[in-house]
Residue frames as a rotation matrix with the C-alpha (Angstrom) as fourth column:
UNK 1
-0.054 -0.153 -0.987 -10.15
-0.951 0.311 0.004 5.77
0.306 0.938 -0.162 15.89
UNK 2
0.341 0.285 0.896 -11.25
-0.771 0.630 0.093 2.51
-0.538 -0.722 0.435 16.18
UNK 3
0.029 -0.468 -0.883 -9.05
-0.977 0.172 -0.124 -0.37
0.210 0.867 -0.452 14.96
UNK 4
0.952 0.297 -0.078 -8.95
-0.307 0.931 -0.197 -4.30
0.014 0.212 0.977 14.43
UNK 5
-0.304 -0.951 -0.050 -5.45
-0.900 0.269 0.343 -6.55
-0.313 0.150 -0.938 14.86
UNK 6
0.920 0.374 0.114 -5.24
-0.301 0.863 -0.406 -9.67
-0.250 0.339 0.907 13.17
UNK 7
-0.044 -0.982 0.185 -2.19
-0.996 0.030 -0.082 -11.71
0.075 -0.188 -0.979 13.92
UNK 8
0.384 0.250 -0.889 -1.54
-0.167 0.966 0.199 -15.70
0.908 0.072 0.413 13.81
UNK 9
-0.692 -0.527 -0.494 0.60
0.611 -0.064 -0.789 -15.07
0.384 -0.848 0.366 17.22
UNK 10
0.744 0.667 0.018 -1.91
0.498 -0.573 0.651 -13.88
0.444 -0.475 -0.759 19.82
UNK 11
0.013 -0.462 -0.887 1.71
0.525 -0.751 0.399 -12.36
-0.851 -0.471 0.233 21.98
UNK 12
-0.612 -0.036 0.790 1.93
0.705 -0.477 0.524 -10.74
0.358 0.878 0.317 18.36
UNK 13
-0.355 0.655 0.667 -1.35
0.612 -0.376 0.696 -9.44
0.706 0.655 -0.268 18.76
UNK 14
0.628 0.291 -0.722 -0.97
0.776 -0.301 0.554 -8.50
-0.055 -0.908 -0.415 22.59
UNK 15
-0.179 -0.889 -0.421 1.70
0.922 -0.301 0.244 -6.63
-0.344 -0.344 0.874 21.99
UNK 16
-0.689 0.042 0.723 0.42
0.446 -0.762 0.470 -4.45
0.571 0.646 0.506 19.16
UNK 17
0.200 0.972 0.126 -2.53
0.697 -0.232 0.678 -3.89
0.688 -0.048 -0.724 21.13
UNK 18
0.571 -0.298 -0.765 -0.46
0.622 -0.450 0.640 -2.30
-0.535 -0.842 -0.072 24.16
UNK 19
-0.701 -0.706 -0.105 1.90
0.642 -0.688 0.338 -0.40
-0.311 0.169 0.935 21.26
UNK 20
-0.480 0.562 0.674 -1.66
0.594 -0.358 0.721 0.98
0.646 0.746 -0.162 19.42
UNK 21
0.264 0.950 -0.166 -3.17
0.599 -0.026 0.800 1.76
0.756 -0.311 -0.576 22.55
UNK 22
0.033 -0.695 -0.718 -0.66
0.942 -0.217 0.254 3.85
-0.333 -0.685 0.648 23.91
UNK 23
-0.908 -0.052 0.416 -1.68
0.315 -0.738 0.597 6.53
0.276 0.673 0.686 21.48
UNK 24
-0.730 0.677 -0.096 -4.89
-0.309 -0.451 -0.837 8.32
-0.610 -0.582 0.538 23.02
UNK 25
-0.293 0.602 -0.742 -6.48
-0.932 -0.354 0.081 8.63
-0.214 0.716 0.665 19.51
UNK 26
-0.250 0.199 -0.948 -6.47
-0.589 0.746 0.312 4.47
0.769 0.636 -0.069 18.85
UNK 27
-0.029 0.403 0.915 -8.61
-0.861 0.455 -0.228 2.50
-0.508 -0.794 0.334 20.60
UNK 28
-0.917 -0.124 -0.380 -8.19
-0.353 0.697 0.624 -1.47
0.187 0.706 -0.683 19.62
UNK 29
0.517 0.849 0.112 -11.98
-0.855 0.505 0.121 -2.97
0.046 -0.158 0.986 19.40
UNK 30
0.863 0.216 0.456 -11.29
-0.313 0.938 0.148 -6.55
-0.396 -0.271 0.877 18.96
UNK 31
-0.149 -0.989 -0.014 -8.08
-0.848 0.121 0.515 -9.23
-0.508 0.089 -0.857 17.94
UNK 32
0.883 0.378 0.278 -8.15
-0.362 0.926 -0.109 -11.98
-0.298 -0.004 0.954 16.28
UNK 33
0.119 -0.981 0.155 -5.91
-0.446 0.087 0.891 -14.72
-0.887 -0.175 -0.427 14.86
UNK 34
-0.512 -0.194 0.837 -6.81
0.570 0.653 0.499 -15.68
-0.643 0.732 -0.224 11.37
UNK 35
-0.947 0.193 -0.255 -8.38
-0.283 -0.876 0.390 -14.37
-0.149 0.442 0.884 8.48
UNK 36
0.260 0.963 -0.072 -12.25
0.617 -0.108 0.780 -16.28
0.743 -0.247 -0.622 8.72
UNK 37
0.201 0.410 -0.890 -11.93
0.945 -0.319 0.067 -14.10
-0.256 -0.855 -0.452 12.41
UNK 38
-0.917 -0.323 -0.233 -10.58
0.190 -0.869 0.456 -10.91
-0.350 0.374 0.859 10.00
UNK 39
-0.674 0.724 0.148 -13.75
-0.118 -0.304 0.945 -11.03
0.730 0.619 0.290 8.12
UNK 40
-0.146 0.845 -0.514 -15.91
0.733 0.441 0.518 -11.55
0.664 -0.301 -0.684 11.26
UNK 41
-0.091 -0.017 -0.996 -14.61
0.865 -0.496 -0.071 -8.96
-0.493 -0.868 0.060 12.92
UNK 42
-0.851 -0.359 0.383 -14.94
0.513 -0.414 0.752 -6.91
-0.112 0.836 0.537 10.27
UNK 43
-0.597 0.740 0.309 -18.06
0.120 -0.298 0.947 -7.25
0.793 0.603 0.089 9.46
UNK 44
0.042 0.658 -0.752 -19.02
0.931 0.247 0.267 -7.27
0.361 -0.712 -0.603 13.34
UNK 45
0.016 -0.590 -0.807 -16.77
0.686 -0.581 0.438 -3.73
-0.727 -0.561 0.395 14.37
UNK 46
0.418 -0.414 0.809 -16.39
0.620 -0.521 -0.587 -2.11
0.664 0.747 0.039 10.76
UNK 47
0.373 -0.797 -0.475 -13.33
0.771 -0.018 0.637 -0.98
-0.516 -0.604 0.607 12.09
UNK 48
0.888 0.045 -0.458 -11.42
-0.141 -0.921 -0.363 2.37
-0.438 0.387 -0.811 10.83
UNK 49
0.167 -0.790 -0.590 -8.37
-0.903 0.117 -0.413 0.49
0.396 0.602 -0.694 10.08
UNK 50
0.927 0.033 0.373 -7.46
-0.162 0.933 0.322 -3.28
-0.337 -0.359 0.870 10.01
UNK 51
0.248 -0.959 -0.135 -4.44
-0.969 -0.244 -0.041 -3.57
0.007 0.141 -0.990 10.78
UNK 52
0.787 0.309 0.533 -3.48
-0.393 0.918 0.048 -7.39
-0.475 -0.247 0.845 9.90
UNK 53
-0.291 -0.949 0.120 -0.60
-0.462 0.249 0.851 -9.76
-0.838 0.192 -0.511 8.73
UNK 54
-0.144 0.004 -0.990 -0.44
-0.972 0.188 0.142 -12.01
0.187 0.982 -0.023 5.37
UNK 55
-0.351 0.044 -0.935 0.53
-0.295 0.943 0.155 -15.49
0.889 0.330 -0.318 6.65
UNK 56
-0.041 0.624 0.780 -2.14
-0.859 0.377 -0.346 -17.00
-0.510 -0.684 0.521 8.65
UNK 57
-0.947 0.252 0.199 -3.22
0.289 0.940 0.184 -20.99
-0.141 0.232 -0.963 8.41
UNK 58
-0.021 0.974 0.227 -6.34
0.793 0.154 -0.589 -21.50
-0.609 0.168 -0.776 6.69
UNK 59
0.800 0.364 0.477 -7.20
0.590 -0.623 -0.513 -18.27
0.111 0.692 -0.713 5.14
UNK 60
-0.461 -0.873 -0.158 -4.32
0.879 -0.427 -0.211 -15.99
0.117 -0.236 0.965 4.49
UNK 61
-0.416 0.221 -0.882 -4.67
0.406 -0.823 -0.398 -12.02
-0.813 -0.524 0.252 4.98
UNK 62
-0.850 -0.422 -0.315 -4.32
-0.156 -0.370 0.916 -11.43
-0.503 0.828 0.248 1.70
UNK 63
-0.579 0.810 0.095 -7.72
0.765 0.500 0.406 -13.66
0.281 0.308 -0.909 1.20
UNK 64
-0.013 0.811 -0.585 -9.50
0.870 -0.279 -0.406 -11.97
-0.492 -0.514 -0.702 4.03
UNK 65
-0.346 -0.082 -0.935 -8.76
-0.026 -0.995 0.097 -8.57
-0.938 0.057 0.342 2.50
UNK 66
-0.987 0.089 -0.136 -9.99
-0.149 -0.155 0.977 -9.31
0.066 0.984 0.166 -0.97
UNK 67
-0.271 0.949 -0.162 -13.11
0.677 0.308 0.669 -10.72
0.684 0.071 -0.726 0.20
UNK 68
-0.111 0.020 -0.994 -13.54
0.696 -0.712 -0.092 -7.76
-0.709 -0.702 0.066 2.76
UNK 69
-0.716 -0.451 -0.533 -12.66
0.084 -0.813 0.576 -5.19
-0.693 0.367 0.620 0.11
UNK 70
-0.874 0.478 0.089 -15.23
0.108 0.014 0.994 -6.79
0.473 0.879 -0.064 -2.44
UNK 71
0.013 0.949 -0.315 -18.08
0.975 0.058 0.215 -6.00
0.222 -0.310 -0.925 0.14
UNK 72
0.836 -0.316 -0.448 -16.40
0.068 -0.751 0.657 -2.83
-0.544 -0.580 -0.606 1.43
UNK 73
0.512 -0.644 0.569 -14.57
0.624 -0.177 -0.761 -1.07
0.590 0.745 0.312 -1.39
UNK 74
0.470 -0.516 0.716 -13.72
0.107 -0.772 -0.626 1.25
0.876 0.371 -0.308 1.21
UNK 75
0.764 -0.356 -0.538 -12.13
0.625 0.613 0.483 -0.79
0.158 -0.705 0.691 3.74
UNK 76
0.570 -0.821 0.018 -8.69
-0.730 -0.517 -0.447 0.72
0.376 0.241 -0.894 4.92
UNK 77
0.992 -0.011 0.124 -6.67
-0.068 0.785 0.616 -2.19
-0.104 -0.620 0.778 5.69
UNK 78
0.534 -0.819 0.210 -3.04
-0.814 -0.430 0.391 -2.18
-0.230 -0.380 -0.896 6.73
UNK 79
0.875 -0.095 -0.476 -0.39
-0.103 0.922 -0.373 -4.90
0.474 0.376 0.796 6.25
UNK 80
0.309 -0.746 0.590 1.93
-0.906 -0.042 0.421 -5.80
-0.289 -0.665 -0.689 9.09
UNK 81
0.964 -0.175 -0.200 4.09
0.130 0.967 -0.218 -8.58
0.231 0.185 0.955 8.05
UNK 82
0.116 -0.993 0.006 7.96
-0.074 -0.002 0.997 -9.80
-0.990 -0.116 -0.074 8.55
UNK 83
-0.048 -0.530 0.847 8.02
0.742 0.549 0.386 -10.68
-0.669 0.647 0.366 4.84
UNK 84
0.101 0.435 -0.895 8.71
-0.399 -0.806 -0.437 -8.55
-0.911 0.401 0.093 1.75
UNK 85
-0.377 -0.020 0.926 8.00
0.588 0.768 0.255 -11.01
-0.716 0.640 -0.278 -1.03
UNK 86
-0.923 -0.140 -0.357 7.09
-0.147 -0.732 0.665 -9.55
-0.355 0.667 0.656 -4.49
UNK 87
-0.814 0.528 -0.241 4.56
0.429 0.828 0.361 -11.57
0.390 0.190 -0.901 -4.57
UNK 88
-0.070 0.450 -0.890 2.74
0.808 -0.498 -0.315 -10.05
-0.585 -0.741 -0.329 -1.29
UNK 89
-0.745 -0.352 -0.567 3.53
0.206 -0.929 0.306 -7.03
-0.635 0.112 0.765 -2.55
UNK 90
-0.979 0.145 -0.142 2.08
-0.147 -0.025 0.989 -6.90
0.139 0.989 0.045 -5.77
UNK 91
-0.137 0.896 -0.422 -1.42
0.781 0.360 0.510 -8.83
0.609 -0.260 -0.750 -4.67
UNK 92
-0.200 0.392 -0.898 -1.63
0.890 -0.310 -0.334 -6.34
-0.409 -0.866 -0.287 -1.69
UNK 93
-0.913 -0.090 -0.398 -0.95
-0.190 -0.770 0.609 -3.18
-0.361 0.632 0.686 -4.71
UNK 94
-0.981 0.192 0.013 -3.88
0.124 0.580 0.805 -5.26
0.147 0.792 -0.593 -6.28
UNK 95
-0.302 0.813 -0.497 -6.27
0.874 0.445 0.197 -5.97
0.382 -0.375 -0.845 -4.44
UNK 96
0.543 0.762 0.353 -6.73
0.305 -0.570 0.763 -2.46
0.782 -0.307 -0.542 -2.57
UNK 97
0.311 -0.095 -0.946 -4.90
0.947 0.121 0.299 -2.68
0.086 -0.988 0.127 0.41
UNK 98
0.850 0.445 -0.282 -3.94
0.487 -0.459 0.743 0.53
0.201 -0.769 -0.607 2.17
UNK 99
0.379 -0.876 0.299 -0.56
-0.919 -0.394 0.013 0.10
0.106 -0.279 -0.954 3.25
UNK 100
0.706 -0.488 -0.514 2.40
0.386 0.873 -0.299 -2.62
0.594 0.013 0.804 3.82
UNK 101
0.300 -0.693 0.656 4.69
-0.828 -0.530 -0.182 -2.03
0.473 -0.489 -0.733 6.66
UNK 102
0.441 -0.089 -0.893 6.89
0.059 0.996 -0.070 -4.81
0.895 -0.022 0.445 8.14
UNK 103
0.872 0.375 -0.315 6.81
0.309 0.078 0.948 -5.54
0.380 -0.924 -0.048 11.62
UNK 104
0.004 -0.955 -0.295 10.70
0.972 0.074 -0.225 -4.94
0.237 -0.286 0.929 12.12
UNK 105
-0.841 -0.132 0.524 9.80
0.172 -0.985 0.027 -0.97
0.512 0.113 0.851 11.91
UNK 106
-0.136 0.626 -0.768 7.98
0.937 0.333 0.105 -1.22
0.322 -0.705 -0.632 14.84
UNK 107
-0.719 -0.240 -0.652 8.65
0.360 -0.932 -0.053 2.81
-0.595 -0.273 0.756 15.22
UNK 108
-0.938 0.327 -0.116 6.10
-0.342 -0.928 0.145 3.54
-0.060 0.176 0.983 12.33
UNK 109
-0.706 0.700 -0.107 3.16
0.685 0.714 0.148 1.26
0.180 0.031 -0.983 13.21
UNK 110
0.221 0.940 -0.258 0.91
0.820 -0.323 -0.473 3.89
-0.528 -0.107 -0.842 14.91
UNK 111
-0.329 -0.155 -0.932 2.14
-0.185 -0.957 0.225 6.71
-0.926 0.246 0.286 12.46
UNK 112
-0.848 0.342 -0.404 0.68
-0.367 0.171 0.914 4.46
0.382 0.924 -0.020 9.24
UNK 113
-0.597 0.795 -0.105 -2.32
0.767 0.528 -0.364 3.29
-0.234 -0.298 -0.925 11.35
UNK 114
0.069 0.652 -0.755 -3.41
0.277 -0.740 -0.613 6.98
-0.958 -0.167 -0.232 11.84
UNK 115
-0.671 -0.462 -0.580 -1.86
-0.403 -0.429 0.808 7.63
-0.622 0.776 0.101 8.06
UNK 116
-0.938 0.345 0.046 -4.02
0.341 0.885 0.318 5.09
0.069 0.314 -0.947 6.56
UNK 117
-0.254 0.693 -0.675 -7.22
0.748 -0.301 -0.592 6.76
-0.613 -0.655 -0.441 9.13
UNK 118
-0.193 -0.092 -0.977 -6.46
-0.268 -0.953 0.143 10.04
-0.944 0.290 0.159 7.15
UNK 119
0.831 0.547 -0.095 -6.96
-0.123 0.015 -0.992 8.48
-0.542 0.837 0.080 3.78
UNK 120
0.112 -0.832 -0.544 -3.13
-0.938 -0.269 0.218 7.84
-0.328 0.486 -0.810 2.98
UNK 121
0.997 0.032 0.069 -1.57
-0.022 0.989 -0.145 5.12
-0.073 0.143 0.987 1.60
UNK 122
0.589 -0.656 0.472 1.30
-0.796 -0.370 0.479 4.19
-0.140 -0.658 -0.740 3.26
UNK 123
0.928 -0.361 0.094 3.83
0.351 0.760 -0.547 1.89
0.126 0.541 0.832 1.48
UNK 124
0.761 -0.550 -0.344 7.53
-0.196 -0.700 0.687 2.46
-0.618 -0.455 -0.641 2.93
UNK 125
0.160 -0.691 -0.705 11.14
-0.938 -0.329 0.110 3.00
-0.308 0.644 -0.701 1.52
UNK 126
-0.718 -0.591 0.369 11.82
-0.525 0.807 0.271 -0.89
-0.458 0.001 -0.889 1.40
UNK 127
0.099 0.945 0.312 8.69
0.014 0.313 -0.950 -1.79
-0.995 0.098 0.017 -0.13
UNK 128
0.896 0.195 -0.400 8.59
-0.277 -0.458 -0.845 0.50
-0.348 0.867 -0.356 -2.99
UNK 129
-0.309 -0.942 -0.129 12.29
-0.731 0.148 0.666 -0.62
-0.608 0.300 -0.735 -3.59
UNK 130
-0.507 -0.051 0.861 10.82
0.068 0.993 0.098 -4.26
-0.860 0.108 -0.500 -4.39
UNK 131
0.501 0.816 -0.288 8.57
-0.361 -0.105 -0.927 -2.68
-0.787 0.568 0.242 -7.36
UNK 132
-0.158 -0.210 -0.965 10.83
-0.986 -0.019 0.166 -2.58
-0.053 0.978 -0.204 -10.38
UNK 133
-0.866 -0.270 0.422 11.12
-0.270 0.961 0.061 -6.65
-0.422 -0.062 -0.905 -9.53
UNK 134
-0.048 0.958 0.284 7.27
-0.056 0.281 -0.958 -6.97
-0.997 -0.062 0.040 -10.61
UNK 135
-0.750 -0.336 0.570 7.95
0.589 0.054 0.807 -6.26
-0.302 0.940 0.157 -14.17
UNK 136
-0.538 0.461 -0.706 5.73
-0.324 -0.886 -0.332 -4.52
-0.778 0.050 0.626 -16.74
UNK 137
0.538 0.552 0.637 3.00
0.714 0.103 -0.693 -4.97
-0.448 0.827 -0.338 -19.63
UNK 138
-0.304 -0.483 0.822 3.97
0.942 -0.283 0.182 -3.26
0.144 0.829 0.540 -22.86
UNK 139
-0.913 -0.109 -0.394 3.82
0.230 -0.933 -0.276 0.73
-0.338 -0.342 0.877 -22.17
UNK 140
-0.905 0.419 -0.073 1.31
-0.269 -0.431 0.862 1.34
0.329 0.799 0.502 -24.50
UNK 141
-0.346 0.799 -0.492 -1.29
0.705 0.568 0.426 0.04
0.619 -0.199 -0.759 -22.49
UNK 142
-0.413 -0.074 -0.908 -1.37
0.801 -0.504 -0.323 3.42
-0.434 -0.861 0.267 -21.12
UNK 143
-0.912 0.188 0.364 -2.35
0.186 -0.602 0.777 5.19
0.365 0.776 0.514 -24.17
UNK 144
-0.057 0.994 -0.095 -6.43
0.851 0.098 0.515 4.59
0.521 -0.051 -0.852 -22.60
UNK 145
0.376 0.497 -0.782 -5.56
0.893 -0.419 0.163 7.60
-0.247 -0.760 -0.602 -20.15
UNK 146
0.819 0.247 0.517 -4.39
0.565 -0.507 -0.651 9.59
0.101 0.825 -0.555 -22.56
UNK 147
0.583 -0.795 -0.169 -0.54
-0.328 -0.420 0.846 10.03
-0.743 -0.438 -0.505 -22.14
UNK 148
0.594 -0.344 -0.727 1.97
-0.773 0.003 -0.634 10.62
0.221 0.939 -0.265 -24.68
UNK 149
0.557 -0.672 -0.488 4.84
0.248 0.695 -0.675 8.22
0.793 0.255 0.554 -25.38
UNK 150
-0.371 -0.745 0.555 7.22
-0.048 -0.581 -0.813 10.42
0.927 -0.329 0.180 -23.36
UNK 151
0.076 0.721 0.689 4.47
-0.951 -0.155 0.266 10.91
0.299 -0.676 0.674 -20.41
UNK 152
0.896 0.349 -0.275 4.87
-0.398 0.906 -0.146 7.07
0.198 0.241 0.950 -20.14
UNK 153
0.167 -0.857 -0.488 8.38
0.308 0.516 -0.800 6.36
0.937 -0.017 0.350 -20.37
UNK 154
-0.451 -0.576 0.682 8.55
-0.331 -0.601 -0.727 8.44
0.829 -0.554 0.080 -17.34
UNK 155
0.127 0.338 0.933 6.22
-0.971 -0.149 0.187 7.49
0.202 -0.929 0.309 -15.33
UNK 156
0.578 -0.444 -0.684 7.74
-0.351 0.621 -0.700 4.39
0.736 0.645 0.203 -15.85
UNK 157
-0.362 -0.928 -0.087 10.91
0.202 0.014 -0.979 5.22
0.910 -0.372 0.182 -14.40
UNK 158
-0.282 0.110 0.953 9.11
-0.924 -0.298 -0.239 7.03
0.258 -0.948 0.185 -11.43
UNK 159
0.690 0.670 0.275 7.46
-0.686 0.483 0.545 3.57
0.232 -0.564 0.792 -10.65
UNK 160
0.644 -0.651 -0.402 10.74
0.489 0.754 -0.439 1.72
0.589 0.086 0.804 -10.80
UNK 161
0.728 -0.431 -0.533 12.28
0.465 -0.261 0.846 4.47
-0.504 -0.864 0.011 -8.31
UNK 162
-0.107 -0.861 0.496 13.95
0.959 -0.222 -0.178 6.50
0.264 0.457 0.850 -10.28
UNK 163
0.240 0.771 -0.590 14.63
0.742 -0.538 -0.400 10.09
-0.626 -0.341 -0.701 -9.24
UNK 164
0.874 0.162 -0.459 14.56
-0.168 -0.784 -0.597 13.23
-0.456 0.599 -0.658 -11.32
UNK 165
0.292 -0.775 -0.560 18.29
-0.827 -0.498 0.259 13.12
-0.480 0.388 -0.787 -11.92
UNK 166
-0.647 -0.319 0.692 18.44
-0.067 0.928 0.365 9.77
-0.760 0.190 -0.622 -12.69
UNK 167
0.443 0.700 0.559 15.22
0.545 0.285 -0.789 10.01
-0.712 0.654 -0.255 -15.06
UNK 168
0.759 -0.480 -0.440 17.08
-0.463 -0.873 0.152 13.68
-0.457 0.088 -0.885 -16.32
UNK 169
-0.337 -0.940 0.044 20.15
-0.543 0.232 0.807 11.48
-0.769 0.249 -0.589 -17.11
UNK 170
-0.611 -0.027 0.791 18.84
0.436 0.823 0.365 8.11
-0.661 0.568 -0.491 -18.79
UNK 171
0.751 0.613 0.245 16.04
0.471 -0.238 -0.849 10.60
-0.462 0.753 -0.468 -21.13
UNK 172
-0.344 -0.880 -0.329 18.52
0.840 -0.445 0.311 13.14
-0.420 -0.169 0.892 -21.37
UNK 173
0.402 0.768 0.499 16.51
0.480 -0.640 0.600 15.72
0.780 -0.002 -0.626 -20.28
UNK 174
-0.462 -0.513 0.724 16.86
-0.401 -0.608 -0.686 18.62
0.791 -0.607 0.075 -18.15
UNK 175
-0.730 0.623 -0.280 15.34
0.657 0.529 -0.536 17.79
-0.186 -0.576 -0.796 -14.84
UNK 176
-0.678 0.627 -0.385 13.35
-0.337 -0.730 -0.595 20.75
-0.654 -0.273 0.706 -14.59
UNK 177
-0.427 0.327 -0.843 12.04
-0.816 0.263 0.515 19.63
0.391 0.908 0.154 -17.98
UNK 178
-0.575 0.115 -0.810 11.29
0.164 0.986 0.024 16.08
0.802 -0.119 -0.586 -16.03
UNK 179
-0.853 0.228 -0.469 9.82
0.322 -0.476 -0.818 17.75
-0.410 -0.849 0.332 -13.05
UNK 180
-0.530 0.721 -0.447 7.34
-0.667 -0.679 -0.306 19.63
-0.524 0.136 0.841 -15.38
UNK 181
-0.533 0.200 -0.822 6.64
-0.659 0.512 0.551 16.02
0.531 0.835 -0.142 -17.21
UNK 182
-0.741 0.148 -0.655 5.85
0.329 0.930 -0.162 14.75
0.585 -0.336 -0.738 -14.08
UNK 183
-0.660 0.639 -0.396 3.28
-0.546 -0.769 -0.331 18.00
-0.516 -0.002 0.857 -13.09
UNK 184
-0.376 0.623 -0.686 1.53
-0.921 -0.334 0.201 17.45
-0.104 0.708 0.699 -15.78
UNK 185
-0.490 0.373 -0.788 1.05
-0.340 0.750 0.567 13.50
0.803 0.546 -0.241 -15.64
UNK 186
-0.950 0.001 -0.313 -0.43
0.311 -0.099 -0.945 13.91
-0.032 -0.995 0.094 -12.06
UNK 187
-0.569 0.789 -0.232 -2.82
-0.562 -0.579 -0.590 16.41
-0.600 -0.205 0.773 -13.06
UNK 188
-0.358 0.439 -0.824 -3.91
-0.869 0.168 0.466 14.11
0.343 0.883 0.321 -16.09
UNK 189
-0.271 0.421 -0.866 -4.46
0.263 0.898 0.354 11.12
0.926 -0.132 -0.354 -13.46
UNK 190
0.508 0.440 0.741 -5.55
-0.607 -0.427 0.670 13.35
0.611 -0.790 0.050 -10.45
UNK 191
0.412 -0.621 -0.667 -2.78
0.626 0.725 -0.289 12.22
0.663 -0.298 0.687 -8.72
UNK 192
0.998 0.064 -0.015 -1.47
0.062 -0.829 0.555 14.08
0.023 -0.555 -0.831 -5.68
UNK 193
0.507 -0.857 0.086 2.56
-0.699 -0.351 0.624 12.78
-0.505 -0.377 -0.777 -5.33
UNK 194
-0.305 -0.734 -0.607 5.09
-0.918 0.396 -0.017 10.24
0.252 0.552 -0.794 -7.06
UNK 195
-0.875 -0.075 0.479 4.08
-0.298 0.862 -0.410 7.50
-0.382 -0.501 -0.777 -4.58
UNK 196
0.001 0.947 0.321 0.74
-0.136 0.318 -0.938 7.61
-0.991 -0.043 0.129 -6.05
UNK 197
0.325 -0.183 -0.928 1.68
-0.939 -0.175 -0.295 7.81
-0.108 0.967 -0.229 -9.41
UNK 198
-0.528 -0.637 -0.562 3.71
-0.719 0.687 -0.104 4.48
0.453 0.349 -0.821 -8.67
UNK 199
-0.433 0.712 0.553 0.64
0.104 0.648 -0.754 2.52
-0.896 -0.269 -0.354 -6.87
UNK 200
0.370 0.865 -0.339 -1.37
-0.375 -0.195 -0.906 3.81
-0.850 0.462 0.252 -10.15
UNK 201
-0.224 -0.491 -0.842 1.36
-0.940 0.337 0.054 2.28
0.257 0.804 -0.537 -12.63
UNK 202
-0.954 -0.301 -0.022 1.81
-0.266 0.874 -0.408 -1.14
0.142 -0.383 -0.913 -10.66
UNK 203
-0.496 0.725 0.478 -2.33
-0.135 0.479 -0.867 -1.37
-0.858 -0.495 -0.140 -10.60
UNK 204
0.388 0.663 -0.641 -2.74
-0.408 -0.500 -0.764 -0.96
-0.826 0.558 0.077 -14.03
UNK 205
-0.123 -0.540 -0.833 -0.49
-0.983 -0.047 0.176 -2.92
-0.134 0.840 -0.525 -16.06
């Protein structure tokens, strides 16, 4: 697997390179330290995963990855940062990105590099906390994919972190009964798990 670091802190970027390359399977092609050298290396390496930060001088990440993503819809591109702003967040939900993981959890860097490789998308427990903060358009703007009222309110809640019993409580519903509402609004968006269900709410409203 061949992968890209982009870091404004080149020890930043030495380091990852000695924590990625300690894994057999990841080999780092190239570093850089901004996001014009994200999109050159890109487009020089097409890398299997770009693993890169947000705040850089000059271009942020966040730039390089939109303009990366609009040549190369099927970029996979990682976010290592220290910040969870809602802000980030949200733009990185937006724009495409992969994954968000923040540099303190230095334990699951090469398990969302290779997660990412595989085709996941890899957004962790402290992340997804920060959704409900994003707010929401008016439900009904789901109606285009052809979910009821009910089908909605839930998946709702699932994007705001609620779980079964807690949806189960505030519908007052059974869970099972919430469990089979959330079956069934999966298969209507070919969805595979909850986490995707809540990237597919938070890109759509």
């Amino acid at each position: 697997m061949k992968t890209v670091i982009i870091d404004d802190d080149p020890l930043v970027t030495s380091s990852l390179k000695i924590i990625l390359e300690s894994d057999p399977d990841i080999k780092v092609a190239g570093t850089g330290n901004s996001g014009s050298e994200a999109l050159s290396l890109y487009r020089q390496m097409k890398p299997d995963v770009l693993l890169m930060d947000i705040r850089m001088d000059g271009m942020t990440g966040l730039e390089a990855a939109e303009s990366i993503l609009k040549d190369d819809p099927n970029a996979k591109i990682l976010f290592l940062t220290t910040f969870s702003d809602y802000e980030y967040i949200a733009k990185a939900f937006q724009i495409g990105a992969k994954g968000y993981i923040l540099k303190q959890n230095y334990q699951s860097i090469i398990p969302s590099v290779k997660a990412v490789f595989l085709g996941q998308r890899v957004f962790g427990d402290e992340i997804m906390s920060k959704l409900p903060a994003f707010g929401a358009k008016a439900p009904k703007d789901f109606k285009r994919f052809d979910l009821s009222d009910k089908e909605i309110e839930i998946m709702t809640l699932v994007a705001k972190g609620l779980s079964n019993k807690e949806i189960s409580e505030t519908l007052f519903l059974g869970e099972g009964t919430v469990r089979n509402y959330i079956s069934t609004i999966l298969d209507k968006l070919n969805l595979r798990d909850r986490t995707q269900l809540a990237i597919f709410y938070y890109r759509n409203i």
